[in-house]
PAKOLKE-964077 format. One record per residue: x, y, z of N, C-alpha, C in turn; residue in one letter; residue number from 1. Coordinates in nm, 3 decimals. Example, Ala and Ser with C-alpha at 12.3 -4.5 7.8 and 13.67 -1.06 7.14 Angstrom:
<atoms>
     n.xx     n.yy     n.zz    ca.xx    ca.yy    ca.zz     c.xx     c.yy     c.zz  res    n
    1.319   -0.569    0.780    1.230   -0.450    0.780    1.320   -0.330    0.780    A    1
    1.285   -0.225    0.708    1.367   -0.106    0.714    1.290    0.003    0.787    S    2
</atoms>
This chain:
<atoms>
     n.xx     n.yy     n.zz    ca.xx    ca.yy    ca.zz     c.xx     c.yy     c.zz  res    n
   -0.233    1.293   -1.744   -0.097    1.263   -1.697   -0.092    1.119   -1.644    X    1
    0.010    1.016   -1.703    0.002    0.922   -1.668    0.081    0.860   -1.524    X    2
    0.069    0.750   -1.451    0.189    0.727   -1.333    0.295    0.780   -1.367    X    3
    0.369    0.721   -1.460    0.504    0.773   -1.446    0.521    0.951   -1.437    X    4
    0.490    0.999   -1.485    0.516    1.131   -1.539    0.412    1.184   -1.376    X    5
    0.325    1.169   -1.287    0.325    1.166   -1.146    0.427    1.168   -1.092    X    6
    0.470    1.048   -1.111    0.582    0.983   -0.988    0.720    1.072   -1.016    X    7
    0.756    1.101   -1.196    0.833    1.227   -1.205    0.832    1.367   -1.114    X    8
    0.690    1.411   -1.133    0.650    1.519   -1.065    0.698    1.544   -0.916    X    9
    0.635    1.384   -0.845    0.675    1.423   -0.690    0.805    1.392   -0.670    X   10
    0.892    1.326   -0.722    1.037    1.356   -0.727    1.087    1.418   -0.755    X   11
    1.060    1.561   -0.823    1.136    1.644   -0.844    1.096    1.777   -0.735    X   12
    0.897    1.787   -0.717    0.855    1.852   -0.628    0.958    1.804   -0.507    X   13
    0.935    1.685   -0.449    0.991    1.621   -0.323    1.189    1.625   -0.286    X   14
    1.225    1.659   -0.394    1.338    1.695   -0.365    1.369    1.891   -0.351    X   15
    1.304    1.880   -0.411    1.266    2.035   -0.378    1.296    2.065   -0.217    X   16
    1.165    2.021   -0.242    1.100    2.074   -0.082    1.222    2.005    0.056    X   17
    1.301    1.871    0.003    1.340    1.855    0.136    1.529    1.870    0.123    X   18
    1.533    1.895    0.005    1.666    1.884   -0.050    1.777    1.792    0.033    X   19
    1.898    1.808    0.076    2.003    1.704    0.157    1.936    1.595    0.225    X   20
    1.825    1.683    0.270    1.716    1.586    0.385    1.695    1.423    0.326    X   21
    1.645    1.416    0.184    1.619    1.345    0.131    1.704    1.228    0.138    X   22
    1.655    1.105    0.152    1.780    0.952    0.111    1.744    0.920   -0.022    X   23
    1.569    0.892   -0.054    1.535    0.858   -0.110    1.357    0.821   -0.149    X   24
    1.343    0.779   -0.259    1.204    0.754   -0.297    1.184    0.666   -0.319    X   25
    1.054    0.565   -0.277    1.085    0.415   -0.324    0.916    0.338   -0.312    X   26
    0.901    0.313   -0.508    0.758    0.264   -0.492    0.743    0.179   -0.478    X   27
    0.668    0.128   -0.413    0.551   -0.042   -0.363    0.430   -0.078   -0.464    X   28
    0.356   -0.161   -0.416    0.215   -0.166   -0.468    0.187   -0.173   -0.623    X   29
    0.060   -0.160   -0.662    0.041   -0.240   -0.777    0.155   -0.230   -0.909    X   30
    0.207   -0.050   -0.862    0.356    0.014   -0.988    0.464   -0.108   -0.994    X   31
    0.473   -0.108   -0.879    0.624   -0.182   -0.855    0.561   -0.389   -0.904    X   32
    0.444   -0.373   -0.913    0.392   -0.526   -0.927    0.362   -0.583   -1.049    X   33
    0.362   -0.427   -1.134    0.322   -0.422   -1.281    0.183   -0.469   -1.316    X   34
    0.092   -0.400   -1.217   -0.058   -0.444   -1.249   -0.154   -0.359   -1.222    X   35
   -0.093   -0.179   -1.206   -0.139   -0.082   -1.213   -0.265   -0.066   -1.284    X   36
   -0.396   -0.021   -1.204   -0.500    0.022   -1.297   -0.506    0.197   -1.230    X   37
   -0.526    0.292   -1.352   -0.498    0.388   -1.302   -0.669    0.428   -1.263    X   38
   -0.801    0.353   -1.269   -0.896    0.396   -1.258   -0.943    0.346   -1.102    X   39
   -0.841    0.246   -1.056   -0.864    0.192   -0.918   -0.721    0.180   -0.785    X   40
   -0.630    0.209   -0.869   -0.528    0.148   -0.769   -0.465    0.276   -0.732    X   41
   -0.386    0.248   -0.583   -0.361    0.408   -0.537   -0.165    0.363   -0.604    X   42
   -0.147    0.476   -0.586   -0.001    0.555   -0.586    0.058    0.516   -0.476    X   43
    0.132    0.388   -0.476    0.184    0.347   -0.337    0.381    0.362   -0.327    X   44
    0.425    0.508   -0.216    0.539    0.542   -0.212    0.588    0.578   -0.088    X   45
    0.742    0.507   -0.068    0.780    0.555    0.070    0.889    0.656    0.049    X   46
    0.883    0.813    0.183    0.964    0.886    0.104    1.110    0.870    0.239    X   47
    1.207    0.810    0.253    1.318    0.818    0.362    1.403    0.904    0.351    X   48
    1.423    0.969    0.484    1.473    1.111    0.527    1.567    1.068    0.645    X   49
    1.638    1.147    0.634    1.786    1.170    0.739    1.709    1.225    0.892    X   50
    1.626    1.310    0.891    1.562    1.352    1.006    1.431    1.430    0.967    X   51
    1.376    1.401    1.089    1.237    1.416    1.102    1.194    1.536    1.007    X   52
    1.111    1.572    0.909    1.110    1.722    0.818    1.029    1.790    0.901    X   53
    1.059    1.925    0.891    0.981    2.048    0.972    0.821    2.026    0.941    X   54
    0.760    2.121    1.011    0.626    2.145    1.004    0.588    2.182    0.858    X   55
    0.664    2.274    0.827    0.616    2.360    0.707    0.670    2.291    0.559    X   56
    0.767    2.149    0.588    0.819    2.063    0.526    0.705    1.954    0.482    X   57
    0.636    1.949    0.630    0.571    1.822    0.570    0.408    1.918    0.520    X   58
    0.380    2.057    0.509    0.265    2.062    0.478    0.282    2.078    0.329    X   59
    0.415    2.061    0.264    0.479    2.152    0.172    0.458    1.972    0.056    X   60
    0.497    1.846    0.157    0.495    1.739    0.101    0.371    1.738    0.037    X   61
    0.265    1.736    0.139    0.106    1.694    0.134    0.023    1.802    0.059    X   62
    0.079    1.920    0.041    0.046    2.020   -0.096    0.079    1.963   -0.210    X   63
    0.186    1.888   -0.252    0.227    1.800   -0.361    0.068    1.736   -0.388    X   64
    0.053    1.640   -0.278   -0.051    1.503   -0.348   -0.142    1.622   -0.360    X   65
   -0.197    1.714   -0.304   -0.360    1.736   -0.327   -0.379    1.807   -0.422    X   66
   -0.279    1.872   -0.483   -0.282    1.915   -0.579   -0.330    1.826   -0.699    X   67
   -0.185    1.770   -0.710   -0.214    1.624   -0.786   -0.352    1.564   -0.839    X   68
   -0.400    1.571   -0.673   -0.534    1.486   -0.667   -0.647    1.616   -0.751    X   69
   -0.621    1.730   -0.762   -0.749    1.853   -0.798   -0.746    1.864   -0.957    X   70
   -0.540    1.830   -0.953   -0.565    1.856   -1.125   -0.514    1.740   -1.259    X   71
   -0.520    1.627   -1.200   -0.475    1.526   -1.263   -0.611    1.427   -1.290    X   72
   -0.631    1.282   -1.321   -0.708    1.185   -1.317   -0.700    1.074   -1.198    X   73
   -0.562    1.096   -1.182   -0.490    1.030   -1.065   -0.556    1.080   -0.945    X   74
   -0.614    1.022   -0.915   -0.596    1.048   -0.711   -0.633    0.971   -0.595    X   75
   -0.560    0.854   -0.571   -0.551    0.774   -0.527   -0.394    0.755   -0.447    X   76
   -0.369    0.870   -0.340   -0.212    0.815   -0.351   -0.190    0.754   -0.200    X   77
   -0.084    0.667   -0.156   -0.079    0.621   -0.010    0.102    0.663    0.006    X   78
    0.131    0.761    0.082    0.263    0.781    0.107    0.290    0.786    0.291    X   79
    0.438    0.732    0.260    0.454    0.727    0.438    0.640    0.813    0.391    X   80
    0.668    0.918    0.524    0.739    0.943    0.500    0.844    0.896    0.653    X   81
    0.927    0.815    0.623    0.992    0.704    0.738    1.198    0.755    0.766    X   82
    1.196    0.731    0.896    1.329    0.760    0.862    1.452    0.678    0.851    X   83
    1.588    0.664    0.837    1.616    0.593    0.721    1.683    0.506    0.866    X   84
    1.702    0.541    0.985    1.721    0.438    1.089    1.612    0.323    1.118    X   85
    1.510    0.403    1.103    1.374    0.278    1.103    1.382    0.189    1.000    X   86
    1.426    0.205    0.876    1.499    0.127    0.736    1.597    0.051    0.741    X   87
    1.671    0.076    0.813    1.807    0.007    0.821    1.792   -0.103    0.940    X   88
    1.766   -0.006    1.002    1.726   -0.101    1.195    1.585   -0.100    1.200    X   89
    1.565   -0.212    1.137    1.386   -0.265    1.152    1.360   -0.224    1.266    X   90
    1.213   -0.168    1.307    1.177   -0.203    1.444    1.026   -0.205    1.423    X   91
    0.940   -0.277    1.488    0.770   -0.329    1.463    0.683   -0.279    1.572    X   92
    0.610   -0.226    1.538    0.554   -0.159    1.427    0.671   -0.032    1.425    X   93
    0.611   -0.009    1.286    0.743    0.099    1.242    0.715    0.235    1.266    X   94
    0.827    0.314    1.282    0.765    0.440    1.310    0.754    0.485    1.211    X   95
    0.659    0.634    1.204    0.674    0.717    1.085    0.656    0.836    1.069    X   96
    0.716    0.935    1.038    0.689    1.091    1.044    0.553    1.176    0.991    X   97
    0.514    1.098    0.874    0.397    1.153    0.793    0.322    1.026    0.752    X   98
    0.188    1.045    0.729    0.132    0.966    0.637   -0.022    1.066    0.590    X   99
   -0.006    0.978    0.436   -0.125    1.059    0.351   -0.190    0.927    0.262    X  100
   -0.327    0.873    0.270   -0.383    0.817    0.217   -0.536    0.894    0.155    X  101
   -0.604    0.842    0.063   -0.715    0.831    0.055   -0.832    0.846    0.168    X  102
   -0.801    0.784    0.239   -0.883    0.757    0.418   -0.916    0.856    0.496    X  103
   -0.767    0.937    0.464   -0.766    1.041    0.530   -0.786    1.173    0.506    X  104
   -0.822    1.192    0.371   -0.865    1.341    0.302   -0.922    1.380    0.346    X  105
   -1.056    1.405    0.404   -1.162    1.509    0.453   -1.037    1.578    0.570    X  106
   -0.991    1.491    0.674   -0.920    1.540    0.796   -0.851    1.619    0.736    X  107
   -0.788    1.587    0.638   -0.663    1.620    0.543   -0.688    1.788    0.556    X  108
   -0.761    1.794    0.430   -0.802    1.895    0.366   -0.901    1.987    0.471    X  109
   -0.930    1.924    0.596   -1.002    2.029    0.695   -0.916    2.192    0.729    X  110
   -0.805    2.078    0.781   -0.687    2.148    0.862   -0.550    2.099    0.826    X  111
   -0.470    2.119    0.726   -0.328    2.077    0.677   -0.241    2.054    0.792    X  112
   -0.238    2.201    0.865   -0.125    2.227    0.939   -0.169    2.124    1.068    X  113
   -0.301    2.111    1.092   -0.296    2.011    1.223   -0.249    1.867    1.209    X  114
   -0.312    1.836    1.023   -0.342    1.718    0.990   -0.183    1.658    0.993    X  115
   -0.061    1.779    0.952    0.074    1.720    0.937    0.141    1.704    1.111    X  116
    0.063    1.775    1.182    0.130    1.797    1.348    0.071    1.661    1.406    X  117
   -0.061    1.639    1.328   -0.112    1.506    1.448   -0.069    1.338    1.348    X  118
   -0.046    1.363    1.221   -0.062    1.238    1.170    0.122    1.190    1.183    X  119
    0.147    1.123    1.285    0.235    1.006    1.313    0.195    0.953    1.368    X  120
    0.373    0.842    1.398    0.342    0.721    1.496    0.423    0.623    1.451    X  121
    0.336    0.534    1.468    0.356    0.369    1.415    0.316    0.245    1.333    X  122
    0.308    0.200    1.227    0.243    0.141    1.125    0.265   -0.036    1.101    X  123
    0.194   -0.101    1.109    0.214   -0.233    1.104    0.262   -0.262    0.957    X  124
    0.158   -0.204    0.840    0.169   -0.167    0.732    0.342   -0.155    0.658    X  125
    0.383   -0.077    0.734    0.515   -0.056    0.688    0.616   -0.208    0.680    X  126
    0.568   -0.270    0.743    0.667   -0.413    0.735    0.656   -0.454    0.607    X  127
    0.547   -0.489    0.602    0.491   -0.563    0.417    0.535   -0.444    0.313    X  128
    0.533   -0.330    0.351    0.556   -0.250    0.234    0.687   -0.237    0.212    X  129
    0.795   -0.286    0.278    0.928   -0.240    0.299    0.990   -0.368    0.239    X  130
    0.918   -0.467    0.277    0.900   -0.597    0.254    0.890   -0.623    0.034    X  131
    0.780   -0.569    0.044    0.766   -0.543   -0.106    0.894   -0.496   -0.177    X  132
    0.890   -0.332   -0.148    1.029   -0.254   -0.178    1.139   -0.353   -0.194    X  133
    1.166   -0.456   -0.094    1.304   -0.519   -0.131    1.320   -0.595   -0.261    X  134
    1.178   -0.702   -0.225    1.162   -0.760   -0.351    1.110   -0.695   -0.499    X  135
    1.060   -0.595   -0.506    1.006   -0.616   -0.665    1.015   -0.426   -0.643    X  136
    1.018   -0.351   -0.509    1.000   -0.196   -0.507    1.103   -0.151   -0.633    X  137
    1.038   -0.007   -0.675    1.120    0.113   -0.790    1.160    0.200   -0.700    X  138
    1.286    0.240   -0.705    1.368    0.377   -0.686    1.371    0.447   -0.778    X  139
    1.326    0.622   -0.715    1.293    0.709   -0.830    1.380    0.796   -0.790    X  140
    1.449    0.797   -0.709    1.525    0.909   -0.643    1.639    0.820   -0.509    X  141
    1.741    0.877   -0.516    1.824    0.856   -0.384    1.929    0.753   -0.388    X  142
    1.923    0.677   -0.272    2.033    0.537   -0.270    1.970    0.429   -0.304    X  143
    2.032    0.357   -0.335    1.967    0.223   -0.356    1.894    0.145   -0.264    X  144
    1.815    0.030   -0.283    1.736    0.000   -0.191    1.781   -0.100   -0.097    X  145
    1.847   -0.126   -0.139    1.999   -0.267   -0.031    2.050   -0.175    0.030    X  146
    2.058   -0.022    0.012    2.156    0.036    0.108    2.070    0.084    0.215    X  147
    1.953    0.097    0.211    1.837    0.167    0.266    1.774    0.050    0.385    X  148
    1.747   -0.036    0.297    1.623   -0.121    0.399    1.713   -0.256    0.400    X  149
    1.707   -0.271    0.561    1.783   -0.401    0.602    1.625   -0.502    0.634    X  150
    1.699   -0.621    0.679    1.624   -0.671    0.714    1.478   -0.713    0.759    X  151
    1.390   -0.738    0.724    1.303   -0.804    0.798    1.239   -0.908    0.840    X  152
    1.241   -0.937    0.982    1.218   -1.063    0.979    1.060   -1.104    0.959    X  153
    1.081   -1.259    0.886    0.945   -1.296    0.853    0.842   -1.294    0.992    X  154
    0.848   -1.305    1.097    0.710   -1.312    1.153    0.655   -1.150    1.178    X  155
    0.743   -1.069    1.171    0.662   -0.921    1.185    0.608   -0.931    1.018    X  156
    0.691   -0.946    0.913    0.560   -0.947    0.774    0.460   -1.034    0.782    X  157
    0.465   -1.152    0.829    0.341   -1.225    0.865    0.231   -1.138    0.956    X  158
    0.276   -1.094    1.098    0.164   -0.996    1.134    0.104   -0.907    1.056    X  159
    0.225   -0.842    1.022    0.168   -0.686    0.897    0.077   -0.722    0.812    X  160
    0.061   -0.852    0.724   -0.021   -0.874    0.661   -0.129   -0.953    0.705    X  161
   -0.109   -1.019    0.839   -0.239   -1.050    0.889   -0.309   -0.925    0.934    X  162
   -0.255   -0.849    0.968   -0.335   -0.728    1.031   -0.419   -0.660    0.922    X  163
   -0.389   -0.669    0.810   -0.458   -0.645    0.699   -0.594   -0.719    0.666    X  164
   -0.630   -0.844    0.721   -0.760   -0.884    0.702   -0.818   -0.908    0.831    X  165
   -0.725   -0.793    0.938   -0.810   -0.821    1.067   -0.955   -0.761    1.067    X  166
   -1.038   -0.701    0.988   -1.159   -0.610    0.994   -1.221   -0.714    0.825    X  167
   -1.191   -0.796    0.807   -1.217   -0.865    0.676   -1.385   -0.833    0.621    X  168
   -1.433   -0.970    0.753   -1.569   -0.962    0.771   -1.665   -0.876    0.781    X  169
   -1.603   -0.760    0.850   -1.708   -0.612    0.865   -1.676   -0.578    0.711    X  170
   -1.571   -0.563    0.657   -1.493   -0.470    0.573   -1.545   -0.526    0.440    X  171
   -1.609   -0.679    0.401   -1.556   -0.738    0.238   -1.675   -0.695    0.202    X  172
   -1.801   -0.645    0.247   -1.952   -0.572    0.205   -1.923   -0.487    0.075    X  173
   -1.811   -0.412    0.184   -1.858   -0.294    0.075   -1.743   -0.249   -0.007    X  174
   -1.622   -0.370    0.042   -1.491   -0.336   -0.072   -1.452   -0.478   -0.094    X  175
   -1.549   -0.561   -0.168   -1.501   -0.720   -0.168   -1.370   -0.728   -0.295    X  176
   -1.368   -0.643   -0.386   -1.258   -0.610   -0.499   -1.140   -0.712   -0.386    X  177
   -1.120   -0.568   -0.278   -0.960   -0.595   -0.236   -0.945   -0.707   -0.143    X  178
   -1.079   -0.701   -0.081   -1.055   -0.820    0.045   -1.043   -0.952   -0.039    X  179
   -1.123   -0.998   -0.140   -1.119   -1.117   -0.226   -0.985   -1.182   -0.273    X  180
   -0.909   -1.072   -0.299   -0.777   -1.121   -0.364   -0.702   -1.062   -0.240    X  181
   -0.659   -0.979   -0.161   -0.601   -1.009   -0.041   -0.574   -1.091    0.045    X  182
   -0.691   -1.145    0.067   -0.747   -1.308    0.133   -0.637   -1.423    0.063    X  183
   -0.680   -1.460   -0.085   -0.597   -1.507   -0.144   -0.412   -1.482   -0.154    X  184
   -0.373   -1.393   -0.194   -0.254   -1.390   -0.144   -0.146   -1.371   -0.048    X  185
   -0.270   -1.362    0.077   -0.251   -1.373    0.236   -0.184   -1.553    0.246    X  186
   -0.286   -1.629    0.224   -0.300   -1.737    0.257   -0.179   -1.859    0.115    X  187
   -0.139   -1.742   -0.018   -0.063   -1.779   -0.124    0.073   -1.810    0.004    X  188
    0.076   -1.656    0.088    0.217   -1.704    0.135    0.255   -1.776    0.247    X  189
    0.113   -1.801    0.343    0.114   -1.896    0.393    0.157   -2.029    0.389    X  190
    0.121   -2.086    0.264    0.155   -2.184    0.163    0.289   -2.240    0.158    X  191
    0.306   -2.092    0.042    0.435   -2.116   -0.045    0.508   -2.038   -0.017    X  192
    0.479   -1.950    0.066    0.622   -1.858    0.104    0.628   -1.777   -0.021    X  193
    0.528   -1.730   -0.124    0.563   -1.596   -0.219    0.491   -1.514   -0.202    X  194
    0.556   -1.376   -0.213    0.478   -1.219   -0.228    0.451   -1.218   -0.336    X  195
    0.290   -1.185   -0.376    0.253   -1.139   -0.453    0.172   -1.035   -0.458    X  196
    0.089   -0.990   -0.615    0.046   -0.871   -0.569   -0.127   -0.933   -0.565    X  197
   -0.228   -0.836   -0.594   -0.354   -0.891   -0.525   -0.367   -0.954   -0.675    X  198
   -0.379   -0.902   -0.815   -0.376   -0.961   -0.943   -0.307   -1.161   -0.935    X  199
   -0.213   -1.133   -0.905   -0.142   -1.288   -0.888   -0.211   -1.349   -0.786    X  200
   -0.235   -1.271   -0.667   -0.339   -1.384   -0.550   -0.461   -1.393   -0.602    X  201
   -0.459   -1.332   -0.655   -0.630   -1.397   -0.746   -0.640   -1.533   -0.836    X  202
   -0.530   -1.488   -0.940   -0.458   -1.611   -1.012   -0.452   -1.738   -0.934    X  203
   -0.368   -1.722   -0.825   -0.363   -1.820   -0.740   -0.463   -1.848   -0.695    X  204
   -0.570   -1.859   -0.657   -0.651   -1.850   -0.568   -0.751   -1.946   -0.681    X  205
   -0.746   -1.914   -0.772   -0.834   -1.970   -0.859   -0.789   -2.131   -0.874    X  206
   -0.639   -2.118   -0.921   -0.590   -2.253   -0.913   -0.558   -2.326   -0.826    X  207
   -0.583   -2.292   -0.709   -0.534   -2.348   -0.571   -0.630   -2.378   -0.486    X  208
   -0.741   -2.278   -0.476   -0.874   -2.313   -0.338   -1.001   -2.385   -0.439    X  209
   -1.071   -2.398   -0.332   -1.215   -2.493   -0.381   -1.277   -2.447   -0.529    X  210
   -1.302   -2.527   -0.603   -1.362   -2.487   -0.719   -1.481   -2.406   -0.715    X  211
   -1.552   -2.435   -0.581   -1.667   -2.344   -0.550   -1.633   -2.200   -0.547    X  212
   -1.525   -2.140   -0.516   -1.483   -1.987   -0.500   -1.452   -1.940   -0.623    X  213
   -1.416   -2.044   -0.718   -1.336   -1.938   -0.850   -1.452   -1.830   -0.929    X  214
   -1.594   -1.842   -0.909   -1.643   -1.767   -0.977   -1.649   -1.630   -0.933    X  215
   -1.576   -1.596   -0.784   -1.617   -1.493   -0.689   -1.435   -1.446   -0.733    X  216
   -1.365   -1.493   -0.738   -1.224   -1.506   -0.729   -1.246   -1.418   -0.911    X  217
   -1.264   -1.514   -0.973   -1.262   -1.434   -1.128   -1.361   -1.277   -1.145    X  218
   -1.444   -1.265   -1.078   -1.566   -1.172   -1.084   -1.410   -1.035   -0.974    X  219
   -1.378   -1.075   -0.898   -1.293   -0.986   -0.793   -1.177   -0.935   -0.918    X  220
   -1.099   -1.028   -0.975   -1.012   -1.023   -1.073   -1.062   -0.954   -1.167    X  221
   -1.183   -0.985   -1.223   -1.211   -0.855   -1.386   -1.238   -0.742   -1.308    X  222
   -1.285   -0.730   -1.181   -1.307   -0.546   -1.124   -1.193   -0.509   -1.145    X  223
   -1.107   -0.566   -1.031   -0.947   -0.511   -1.045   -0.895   -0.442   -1.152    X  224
   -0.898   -0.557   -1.276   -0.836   -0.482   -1.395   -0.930   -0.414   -1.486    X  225
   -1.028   -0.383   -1.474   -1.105   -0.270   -1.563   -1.163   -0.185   -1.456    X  226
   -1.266   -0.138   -1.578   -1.326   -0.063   -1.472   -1.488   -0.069   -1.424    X  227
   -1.492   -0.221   -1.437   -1.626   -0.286   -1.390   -1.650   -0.222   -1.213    X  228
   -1.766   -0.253   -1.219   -1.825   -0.226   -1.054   -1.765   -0.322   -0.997    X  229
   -1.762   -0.306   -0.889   -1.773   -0.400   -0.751   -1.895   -0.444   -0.685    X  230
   -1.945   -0.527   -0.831   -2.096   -0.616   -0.808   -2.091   -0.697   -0.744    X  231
   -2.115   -0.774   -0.618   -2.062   -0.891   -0.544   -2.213   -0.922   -0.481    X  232
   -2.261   -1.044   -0.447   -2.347   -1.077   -0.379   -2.274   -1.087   -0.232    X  233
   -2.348   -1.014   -0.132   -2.267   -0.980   -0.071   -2.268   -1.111    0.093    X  234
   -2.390   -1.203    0.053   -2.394   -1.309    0.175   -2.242   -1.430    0.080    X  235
   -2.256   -1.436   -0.009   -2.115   -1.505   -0.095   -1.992   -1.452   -0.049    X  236
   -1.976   -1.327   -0.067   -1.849   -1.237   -0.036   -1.775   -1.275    0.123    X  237
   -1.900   -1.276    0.233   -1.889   -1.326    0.357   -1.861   -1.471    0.377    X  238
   -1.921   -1.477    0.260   -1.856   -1.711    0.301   -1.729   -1.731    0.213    X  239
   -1.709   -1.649    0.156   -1.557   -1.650    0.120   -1.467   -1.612    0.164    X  240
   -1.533   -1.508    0.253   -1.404   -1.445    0.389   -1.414   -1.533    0.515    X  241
   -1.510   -1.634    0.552   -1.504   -1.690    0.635   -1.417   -1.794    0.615    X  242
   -1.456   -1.860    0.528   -1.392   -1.978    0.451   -1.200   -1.911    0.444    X  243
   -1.168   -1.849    0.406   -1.013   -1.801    0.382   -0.958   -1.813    0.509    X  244
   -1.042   -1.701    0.612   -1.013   -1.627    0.728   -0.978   -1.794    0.801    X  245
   -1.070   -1.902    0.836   -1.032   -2.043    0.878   -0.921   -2.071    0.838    X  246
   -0.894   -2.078    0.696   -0.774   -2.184    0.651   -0.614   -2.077    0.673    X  247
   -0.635   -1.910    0.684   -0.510   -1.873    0.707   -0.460   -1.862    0.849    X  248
   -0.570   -1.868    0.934   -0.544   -1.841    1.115   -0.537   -2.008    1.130    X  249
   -0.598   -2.148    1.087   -0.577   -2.261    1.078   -0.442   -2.286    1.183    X  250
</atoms>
């Protein structure tokens, strides 16, 4: 089963389950960037609701993905389920009713019913992703996305995405794929003021920083799009996150 015919699935499951409740569905990330690899990249979707969904609502959501994840090829998904005042009337960090990543499966799958009672709050994350959504996000379901998500101002997406290479250095060991081209299109919009996705900050990155990095920059770029390892020498990986990490806090 390919993305689309997924993303069918939980829109029709997801209206199901929350019916009126629902505003809408709205994808981010590599779908919405057109640089989807289905052997590495997650399922990135926000679901906005009129009010908070019941208990047995949101275990009913998160039965959707794991399923998904037991009987598909797909399973990689990151969903936040937000409500549509937090959309309209920005507020930082954002709140959010549900969330289900990758990260969080073992907890997940321990205990559902606790995992849907304890997993809220507040997400830095959500700025950049909402952020995305305006510019380049898919609606699969609901209102449109001008009617949904107002504003945000640029220095909370600047945090949101600095907060993203706040753990860089501990973190680029053992996942240099994402930190490599993250880094890069962290520091793309520093620049130039464009969102891109990690595929294009790679691009960039090649044509823009020291000639010494492009071989680490191209090696990050062919993982991405196939399905090569994430071979990295890993004292290199660290002088490339040092080296970035300087010129974007600069």
């Amino acid at each position: 089963m390919d993305s689309n015919k997924i993303l069918d699935k939980i829109t029709r499951e997801y209206q199901r389950i929350l019916h009126d409740n629902l505003v809408g569905i709205y994808v981010h990330g590599s779908i919405a960037f057109g640089c989807f690899n289905p052997e590495k990249s997650d399922i990135d979707f926000i679901v906005v609701v009129q009010e908070a969904p019941t208990s047995d609502e949101k275990i009913a959501l998160i039965r959707v993905l794991l399923q998904l994840i037991e009987k598909t090829s797909l399973k990689k998904y990151e969903m936040s389920v937000v409500l549509l005042e937090s959309c309209q009337h920005f507020v930082y960090p954002t709140p959010y009713e549900l969330h289900f990543s990758e990260t969080h499966m073992d907890r997940c799958k321990n205990n559902i019913p606790l995992y849907c009672e304890t997993m809220n709050g507040a997400d830095k994350d959500l700025a950049a992703h909402f952020t995305v959504i305006k510019q380049v996000g898919i609606s699969l379901s609901g209102k449109a996305i001008e009617e949904v998500f107002g504003d945000i101002p640029e220095e909370y997406f600047w945090d949101s995405i600095l907060s993203d290479c706040e753990d860089a250095k501990n973190a680029i060991a053992n996942h240099p794929v994402s930190y490599v081209l993250n880094l890069c299109r962290i520091y793309a919009y520093k620049l130039d003021r464009v969102l891109l996705s990690k595929e294009q900050g790679g691009l960039w990155g090649i044509e823009n920083l020291e000639p010494i990095y492009r071989s680490i920059i191209a090696s990050a770029l062919e993982s991405y799009k196939s399905n090569q390892a994430e071979d990295f020498h890993h004292e290199q990986a660290r002088e490339f996150c040092s080296y970035m990490l300087e010129l974007i806090h600069a």
